[in-house]
ROFILO-827034 format. One record per residue (C-alpha): residue in one letter; x, y, z. Coordinates in steps of 0.02 Angstrom, whole numbers, always signed. Layout:
- a; X; Y; Z .
...
! end
This chain:
- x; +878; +2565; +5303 .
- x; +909; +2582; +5473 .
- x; +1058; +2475; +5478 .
- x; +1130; +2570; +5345 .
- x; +1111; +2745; +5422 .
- x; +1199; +2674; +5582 .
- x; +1333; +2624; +5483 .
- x; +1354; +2779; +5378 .
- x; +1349; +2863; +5564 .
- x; +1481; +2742; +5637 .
- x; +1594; +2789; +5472 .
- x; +1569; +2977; +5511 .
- x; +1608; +2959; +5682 .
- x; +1766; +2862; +5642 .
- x; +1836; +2967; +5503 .
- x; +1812; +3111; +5615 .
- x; +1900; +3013; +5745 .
- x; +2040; +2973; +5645 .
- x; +2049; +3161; +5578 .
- x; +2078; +3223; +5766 .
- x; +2194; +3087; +5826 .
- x; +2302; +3131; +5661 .
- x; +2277; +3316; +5711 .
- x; +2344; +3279; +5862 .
- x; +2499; +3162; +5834 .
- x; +2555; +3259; +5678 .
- x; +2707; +3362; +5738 .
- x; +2785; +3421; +5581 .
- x; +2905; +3569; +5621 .
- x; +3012; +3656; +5508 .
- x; +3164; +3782; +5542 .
- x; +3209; +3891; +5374 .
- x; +3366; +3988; +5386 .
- x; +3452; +4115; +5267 .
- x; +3620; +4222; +5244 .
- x; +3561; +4390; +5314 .
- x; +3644; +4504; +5175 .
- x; +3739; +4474; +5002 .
- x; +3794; +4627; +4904 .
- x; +3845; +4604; +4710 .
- x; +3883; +4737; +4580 .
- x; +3772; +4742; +4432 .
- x; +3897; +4690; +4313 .
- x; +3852; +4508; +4365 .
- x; +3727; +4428; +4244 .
- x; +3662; +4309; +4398 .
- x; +3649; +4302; +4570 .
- x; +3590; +4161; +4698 .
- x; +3492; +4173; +4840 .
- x; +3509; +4029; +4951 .
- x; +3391; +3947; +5071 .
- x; +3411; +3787; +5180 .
- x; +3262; +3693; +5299 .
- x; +3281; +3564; +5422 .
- x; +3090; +3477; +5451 .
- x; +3063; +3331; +5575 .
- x; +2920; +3218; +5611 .
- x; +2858; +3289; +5419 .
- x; +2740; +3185; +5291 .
- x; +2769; +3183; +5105 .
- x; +2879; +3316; +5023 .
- x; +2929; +3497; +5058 .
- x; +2879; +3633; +4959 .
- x; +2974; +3778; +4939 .
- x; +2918; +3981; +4881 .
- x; +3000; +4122; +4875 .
- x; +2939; +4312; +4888 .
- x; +3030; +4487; +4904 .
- x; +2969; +4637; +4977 .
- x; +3002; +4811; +4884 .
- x; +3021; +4985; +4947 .
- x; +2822; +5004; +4933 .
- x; +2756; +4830; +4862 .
- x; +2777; +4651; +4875 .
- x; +2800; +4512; +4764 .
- x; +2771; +4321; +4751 .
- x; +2916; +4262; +4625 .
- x; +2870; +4065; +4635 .
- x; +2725; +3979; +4730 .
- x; +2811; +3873; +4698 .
- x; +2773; +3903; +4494 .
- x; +2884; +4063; +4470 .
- x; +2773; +4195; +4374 .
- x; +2927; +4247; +4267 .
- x; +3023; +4120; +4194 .
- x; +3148; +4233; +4097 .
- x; +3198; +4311; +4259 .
- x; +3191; +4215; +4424 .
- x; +3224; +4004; +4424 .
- x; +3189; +3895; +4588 .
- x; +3275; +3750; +4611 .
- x; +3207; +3575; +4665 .
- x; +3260; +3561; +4853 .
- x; +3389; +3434; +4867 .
- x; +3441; +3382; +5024 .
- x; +3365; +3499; +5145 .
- x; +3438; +3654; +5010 .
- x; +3365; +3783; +4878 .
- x; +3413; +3923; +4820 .
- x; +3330; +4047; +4692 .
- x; +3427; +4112; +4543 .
- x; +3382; +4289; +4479 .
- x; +3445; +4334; +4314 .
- x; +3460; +4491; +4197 .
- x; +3527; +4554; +4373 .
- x; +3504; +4771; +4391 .
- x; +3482; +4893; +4557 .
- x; +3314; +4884; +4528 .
- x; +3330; +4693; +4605 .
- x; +3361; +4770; +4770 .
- x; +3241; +4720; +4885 .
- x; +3221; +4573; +5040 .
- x; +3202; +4395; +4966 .
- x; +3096; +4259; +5088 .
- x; +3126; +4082; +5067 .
- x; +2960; +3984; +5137 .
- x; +2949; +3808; +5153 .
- x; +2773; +3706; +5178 .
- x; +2731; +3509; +5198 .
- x; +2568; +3525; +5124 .
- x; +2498; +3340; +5194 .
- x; +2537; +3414; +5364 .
- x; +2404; +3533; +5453 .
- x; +2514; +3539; +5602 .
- x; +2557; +3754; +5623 .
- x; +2747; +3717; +5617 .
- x; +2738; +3639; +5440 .
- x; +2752; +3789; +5365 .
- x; +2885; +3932; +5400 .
- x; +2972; +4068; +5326 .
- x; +3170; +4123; +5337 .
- x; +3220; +4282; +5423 .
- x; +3266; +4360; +5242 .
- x; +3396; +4384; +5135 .
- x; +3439; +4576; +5094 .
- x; +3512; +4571; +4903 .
- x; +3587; +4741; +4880 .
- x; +3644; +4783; +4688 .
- x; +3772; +4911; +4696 .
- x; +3838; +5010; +4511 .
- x; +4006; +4962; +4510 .
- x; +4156; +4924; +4396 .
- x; +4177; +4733; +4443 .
- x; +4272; +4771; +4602 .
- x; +4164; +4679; +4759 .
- x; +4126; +4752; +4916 .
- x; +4273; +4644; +4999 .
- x; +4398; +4686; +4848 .
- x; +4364; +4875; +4881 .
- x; +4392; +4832; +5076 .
- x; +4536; +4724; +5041 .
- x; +4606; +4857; +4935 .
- x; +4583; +4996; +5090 .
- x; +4686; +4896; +5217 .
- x; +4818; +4878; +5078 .
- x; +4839; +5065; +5053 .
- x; +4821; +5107; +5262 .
- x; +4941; +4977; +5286 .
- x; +5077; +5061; +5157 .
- x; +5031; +5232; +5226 .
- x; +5080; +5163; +5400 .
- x; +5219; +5105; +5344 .
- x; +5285; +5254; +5249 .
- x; +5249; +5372; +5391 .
- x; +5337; +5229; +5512 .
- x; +5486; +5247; +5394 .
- x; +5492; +5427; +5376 .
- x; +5491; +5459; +5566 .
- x; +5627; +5325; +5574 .
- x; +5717; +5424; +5484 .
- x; +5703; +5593; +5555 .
- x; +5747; +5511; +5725 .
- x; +5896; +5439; +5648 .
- x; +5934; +5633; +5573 .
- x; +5916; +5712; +5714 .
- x; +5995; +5589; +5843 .
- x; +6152; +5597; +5714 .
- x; +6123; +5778; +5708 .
- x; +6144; +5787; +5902 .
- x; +6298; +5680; +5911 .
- x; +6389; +5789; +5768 .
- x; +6342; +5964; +5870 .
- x; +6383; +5882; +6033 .
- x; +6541; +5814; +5949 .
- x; +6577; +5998; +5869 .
- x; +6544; +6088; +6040 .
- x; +6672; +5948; +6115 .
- x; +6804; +5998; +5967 .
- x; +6787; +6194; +5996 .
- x; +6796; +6168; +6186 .
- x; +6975; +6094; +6159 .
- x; +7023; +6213; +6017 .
- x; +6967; +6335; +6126 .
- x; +7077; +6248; +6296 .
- x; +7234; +6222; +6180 .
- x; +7213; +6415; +6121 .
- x; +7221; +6458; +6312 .
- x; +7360; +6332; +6354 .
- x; +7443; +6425; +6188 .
- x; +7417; +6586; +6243 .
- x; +7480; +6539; +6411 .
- x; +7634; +6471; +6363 .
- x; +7683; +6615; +6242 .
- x; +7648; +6748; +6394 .
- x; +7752; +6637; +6525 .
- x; +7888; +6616; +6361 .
- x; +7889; +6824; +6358 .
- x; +7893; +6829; +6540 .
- x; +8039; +6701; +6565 .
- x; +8131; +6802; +6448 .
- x; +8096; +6971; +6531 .
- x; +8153; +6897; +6677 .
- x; +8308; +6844; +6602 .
- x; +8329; +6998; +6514 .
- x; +8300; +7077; +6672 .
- x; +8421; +6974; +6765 .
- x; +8525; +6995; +6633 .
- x; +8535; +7179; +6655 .
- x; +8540; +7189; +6854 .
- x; +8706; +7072; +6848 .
- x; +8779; +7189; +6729 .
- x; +8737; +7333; +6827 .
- x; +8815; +7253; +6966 .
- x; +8961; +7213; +6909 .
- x; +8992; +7392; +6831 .
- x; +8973; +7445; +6991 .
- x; +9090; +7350; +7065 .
- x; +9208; +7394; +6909 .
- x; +9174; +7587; +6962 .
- x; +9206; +7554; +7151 .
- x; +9395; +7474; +7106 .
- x; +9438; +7625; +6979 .
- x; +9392; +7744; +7131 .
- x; +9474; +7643; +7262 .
- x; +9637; +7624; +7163 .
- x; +9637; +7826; +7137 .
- x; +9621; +7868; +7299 .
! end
């Protein structure tokens, strides 16, 4: 009887030996990461939320749950049974990747989605984490994405760059050919103007040449009357 409680001693001792020398070489650590944000319109049926996990130094297999936090409540969607079958589906992690699927999608869907991942044969603290979050935002829309609408809106501001480009093209090519026609106009009535002058000038030094010459004309042939008159009185006396 003794023997037997030493030995059932001894086998307490070592299990509980063996518990804390597994407690302390276990060093199962898991990272979980997620896409911060995904926006669909409601028109989709389905949307994915997916989650991947990197564990080292990890017994057995990884579990994986997913929960979402409302406005004013929050939810566990599958631990790692989902609770409604009709509406959210978890996949089987397959290499190091899950995702949930979320069906019957509407805005009420809304909400912050965590991905958690545990290696249940591990007691190690870092055997069991949680992603950041994904934020699924539903939006009422007519099938046009967020990055078709955005697409779409550098497609317009790029035309309406262009356009005003062009038009102000334009009116510097208007008004530069504008400029050159007055400038050439003002050069054309400048010279009209200087050949009306030179015109004018010529025509006044014409009528004075030929008042001179009438002039001339005149003073000879009062000359030579006089001389006419002088003979007719010098031969009478």
């Amino acid at each position: 009887m003794a023997l037997f409680k030493c030995k059932l001693i001894l086998a307490v001792k070592f299990t509980w030996f063996l518990h804390n020398v597994g407690s302390v070489i276990d060093t199962c650590e898991v990272t979980v990461a997620q896409p911060s944000l995904r926006e669909v319109d409601n028109t989709l049926s389905t949307v994915n939320i997916t989650c991947s996990f990197s564990a080292s130094g990890c017994p057995g297999s990884a579990q994986v749950l997913w929960f979402r936090f409302l406005a004013h409540k929050h939810e566990a969607l599958c631990t790692p049974l989902c609770t409604n079958t009709g509406k959210f589906k978890a996949t089987e992690p397959s290499k190091n990747n899950a995702s949930l699927q979320i069906s019957h999608l509407t805005v009420n869907d809304s909400a912050v989605y965590f991905c958690g991942v545990a290696f249940s044969q591990s007691v190690s603290p870092t055997s069991k984490q949680t992603g950041k979050g994904t934020i699924l935002v539903v939006r009422e829309g007519t099938g046009k994405s967020y990055t078709e609408e955005y697409t779409l809106m550098i497609v317009l501001s790029a035309l309406l760059f262009l356009y005003n480009t062009t038009i102000l093209s334009v009116f510097i090519i208007y008004y530069k050919s504008k400029s050159k026609l007055l400038k050439k106009t003002e050069r054309e009535n400048e010279n009209g103007e200087q050949h009306k002058h030179n015109s004018r000038r010529r025509v006044f030094q014409a009528i004075a040449q030929e008042l001179y010459r009438k002039r001339y004309a005149e003073n000879c042939h009062r000359i030579e009357n006089l001389g006419t008159d002088d003979d007719s009185i010098y031969q009478n006396r």
